[in-house]
Structure formats: structure tokens, C-alpha cells
C-alpha positions, 0 to 999 in steps of 0.5 A: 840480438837486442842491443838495448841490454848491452851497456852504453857509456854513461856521460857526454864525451867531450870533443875539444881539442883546444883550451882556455889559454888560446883565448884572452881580453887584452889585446892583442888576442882573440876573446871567445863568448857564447850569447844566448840565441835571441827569438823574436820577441827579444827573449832569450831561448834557453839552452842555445848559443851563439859563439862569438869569436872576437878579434881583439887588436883595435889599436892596430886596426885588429890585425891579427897576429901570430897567437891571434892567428891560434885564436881564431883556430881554436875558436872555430873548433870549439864552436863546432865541437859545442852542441848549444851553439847554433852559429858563430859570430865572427867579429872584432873590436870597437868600430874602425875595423873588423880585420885589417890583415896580418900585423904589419909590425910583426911582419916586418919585424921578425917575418921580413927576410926570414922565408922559413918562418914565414912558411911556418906562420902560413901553415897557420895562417892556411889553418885558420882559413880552413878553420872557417870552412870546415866549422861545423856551424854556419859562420856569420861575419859581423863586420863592424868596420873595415875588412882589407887585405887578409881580413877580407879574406878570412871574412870571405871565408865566411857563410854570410856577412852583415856589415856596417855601412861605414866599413870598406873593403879591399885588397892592399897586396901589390901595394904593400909587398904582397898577393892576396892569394890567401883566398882573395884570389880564390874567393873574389872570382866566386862572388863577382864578375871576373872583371870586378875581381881582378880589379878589386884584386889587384887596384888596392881601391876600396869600395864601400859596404854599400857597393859590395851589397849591390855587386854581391860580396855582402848581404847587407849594409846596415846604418850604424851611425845615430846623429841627433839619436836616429840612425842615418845612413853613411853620408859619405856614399851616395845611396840613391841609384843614379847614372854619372858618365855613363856608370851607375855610381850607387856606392861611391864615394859622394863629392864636392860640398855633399862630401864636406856635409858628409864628414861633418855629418859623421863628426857630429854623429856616434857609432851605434851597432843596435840594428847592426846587431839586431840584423845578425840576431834576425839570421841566426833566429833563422837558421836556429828554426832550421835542421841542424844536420840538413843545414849544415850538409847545404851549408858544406854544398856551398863551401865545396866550390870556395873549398875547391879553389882554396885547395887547389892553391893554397900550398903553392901560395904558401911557398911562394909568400915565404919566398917573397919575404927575401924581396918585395914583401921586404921592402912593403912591410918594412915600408909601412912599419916606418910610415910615421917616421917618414910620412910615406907608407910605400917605397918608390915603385918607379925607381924599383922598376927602373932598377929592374930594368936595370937587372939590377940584383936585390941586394942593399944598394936597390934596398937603399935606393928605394927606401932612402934611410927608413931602415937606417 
């Protein structure tokens, strides 16, 4: 039988799933933009793309919030359902952060004592994730400032990150009423030692970009400061390899005078990303050069073994995250919601203990001891 004179469709069918009202240009909400693949003369490839999906919230460090959260979905989707677009770029806002985590207002707002809602913003939440892992283009996070608590875990989603030197990353959970089991606790044991994952994990201390490159979290840090119109290195973070007590300190903060100098340093400078961007340019024109269904299949090798984790978990989580808004996750966000009114942006962890000790059970009076009169 020839197939060749039976009829075929005419026309490329069109795979979407999602539209245009997922996306937006005034915060908060997410933007999605195709730039054109760059190759190594500076020139435009015709025809090629890449997808940029932009979290836009700087003003609340682009924390996402719930329609951000369908933003980030929808723009995964369509970058893998688009046939010209060669990689995502996922990316942020201006130069303070590239994600900071779930909006803590409307966390503390409308989620705080609310568990079933809260489930139901998970299942999105646990959607945007596997939006990442299951694109079908590699995903690139561009960070340009700091990724904590869940934007370090959408970023470690990610297939590769290139990041400016001026960013930090951590985890705020235990801190602030929560557990990064939104990957965190799946992704870090894969990217370093199982030491440095429980301590990133659970301390809340943020390491600088340059120390992530050194333990394996990031490809690179990129200088994205210009003082006087040459780039300079962040001077708040001692570059140089040397031993202090015993540690190899590359990556930590400096101290003394050498940290005055260094935040005058960074007062005099302006935030540039041309070589930040130049860098994310140089991988995409890389992976451009390659197969794209042989790409994507080593791509998806790799993916397997976050995936495996993140599967595993990533119910269970849910419905313990849901519960966990009846108790401390309360008390945390509503705790950093009221930060300006009262110049603290935790509760008090010896008295909760204390009246844990105690058996005392949650209800107002451990809420007002606690907390004193933030949520009066």
C-alpha cells in the first residue's frame, strides 16, 4: 500500500492549551516574551527563539502569587508546545531578586487558617514545578538577584542556572512557619553533600552565588556590578581561595574594613546584566547547535532522578503544608506580614517552646503570647 496518495491534514495543528490572559505587564503577574536566538557574531538566527518567562513582582521581591503561580504553568507549556523556541529563560524583574518564594501577604491574608485552600493553591504550586520538569525544552534560570525559600526551589527545578554574583540563596522555612519540602528537601541532597543540604536546609543562612558555584548548586556567577563602566566583581564576598581557621572561606562574606569598602563599593556602582546575559546567550547558542529530540531525551535522563524524589513527596507535602496552616505556618506568616508595624519579623521561638513544654494547646492565648498584639 502507498501511503503517499492517501490525503493528509493540511495545516499545522496548534497544541496549546493555554491563552494570553495568563500572562500580563503589570505586576504582579507573569510576562511571557520569545527573543530571538543570538549566534556568535551578535546576530540574530531567524526563525529561532527563546522563551522568556518573567516573573513580575519586584516591589514584593517577585514573589509569586496565586495567578503568578498560573502564569509560570502556562508559560512553561507554551514554550514546549512552541516549535521555534529553542530554551526557556526563566527570570524575574529588575535586580533585587529572581524569586523569593509564595507571596507572604497572601499567604498570611487569605491562606493562614485556611488548610483547604491552601491545599488547593499546593496543587498548583506541585503544577508549576512539574511544569518545569516536564517542559520540553531545556530551562535556563537566569538569576538575577536573590533566589530564596520556593524561588530556590522553582530555580532548582531548573536544567541549568547562570546567576548574578550579587544574588543569594537559601531556604527561609523553619524560620518563618514552613518546610521547603516544595523540592528543597528533594532537589538540595542531588546538588551537594548531604551535609550541606541539611544545613542549607534547615539553618535559613544564606550563601552567596559564588559559593554555590564552588559547592555545585549553579554553573556560574557572573559580575553584574559596573563601577566607573567596568565590571567588578561583588566586593562583598571574598573571591580568592584562602584557608581562615581551618575553612576554605571562597564565598563568604568579607569582614572588617574590607566590608565597609565593599558596601561603598556597591553604593557607587550600577547593576548591569550585559555579560549576565551574554553568558545565558553562550548556552543557548550551544544547545541551538545540538539535536533537539536527542537533546531533550539526555535532558529528560537527568530530570528522572529530581523527578523520582519530587514524586515521591510531593502529596504527602501538600497535605501536611495544608495542615500546617492551622499552627505555625499562622503564626510565621502572619509574623512577617506585620514586620513593619513591629520591627520583628519572627515570633518568639523560646516562649512557643517554652509553652510546648507546657502542652499547652494552639489556641489564642499561645497565639497572643507569642505574637503580643501584631494581629490586634
Amino acid at each position: 500500500m502507498d501511503l503517499n496518495k492517501w490525503p493528509r491534514q493540511k495545516g499545522i495543528v496548534d497544541h496549546q492549551v493555554y491563552g494570553d490572559e495568563f500572562f500580563g505587564t503589570e505586576p504582579p503577574c507573569v510576562m511571557y516574551q520569545k527573543k530571538p536566538v543570538i549566534d556568535a557574531e551578535g546576530k540574530e538566527v531567524p526563525d529561532l527563539h527563546t522563551a522568556w518567562v518573567i516573573l513580575n513582582n519586584p516591589k514584593q521581591y517577585n514573589s509569586y502569587t496565586t495567578e503568578m503561580v498560573k502564569g509560570v504553568i502556562a508559560g512553561m507549556h507554551r514554550a514546549s508546545m512552541d516549535r521555534s523556541v529553542v530554551a526557556v529563560v526563566f527570570t524575574a524583574m529588575e535586580d533585587k531578586a529572581f524569586c523569593t518564594g509564595g507571596n507572604t501577604k497572601e499567604y498570611a491574608e487569605y491562606y493562614s487558617g485556611n488548610p483547604s485552600e491552601y491545599g488547593a493553591y499546593m496543587d498548583l504550586f506541585n503544577g508549576m514545578v512539574d511544569s518545569i520538569l516536564m517542559c520540553k525544552k531545556p530551562v535556563i534560570c537566569r538569576v538575577n538577584g536573590m533566589r530564596v525559600a520556593g524561588g530556590q526551589e522553582i530555580g532548582m527545578a531548573c536544567d541549568l542556572a547562570i546567576s548574578s554574583d550579587l544574588a543569594i540563596f537559601g531556604q527561609a522555612g523553619p524560620r518563618h512557619g514552613s518546610a521547603p519540602v516544595g523540592g528543597s528537601t528533594d532537589f538540595l541532597p542531588a546538588f551537594l553533600t548531604m551535609e550541606q543540604a541539611m544545613w542549607s536546609c534547615i539553618s535559613c543562612e544564606m550563601w552567596s552565588a559564588y559559593k554555590m558555584q564552588r559547592v555545585g548548586l549553579i554553573s556560574k556567577a557572573i559580575p553584574v556590578l559596573k563601577v566607573d563602566g567596568k565590571f567588578v566583581r561583588n566586593p562583598l564576598i571574598e573571591t580568592d581561595k584562602y584557608v581562615e581557621d581551618g575553612e576554605i572561606v571562597y564565598g563568604e562574606m568579607v569582614k572588617g574594613d574590607k566590608k565597609d569598602k565593599a558596601k561603598e563599593m556597591l553604593k557607587s556602582g550600577e547593576t548591569d546584566f550585559e555579560l549576565l546575559d551574554k553568558e545565558v546567550n553562550k548556552v543557548v547558542l550551544t544547545l541551538t547547535n545540538l539535536f533537539p529530540n536527542c537533546l531533550m531525551m539526555s535532558i529528560d535522563g537527568i530530570r528522572q532522578k529530581k523527578k523520582f524524589y519530587w514524586d515521591q513527596n510531593k502529596l504527602p507535602s501538600r497535605h501536611w503544608l495544608s495542615a500546617n496552616m492551622q499552627t505555625e505556618a499562622y503564626l510565621g506568616f502572619n509574623a512577617f506580614n506585620t514586620k513593619k508595624l513591629t520591627g520583628q519579623d519572627t515570633i518568639d521561638f523560646i516562649k512557643y517552646r517554652q509553652l510546648l513544654v507546657q502542652a499547652h494547646p494552639f489556641d489564642q492565648e499561645l497565639i497572643d503570647a507569642v505574637m503580643g498584639d501584631r494581629l490586634e
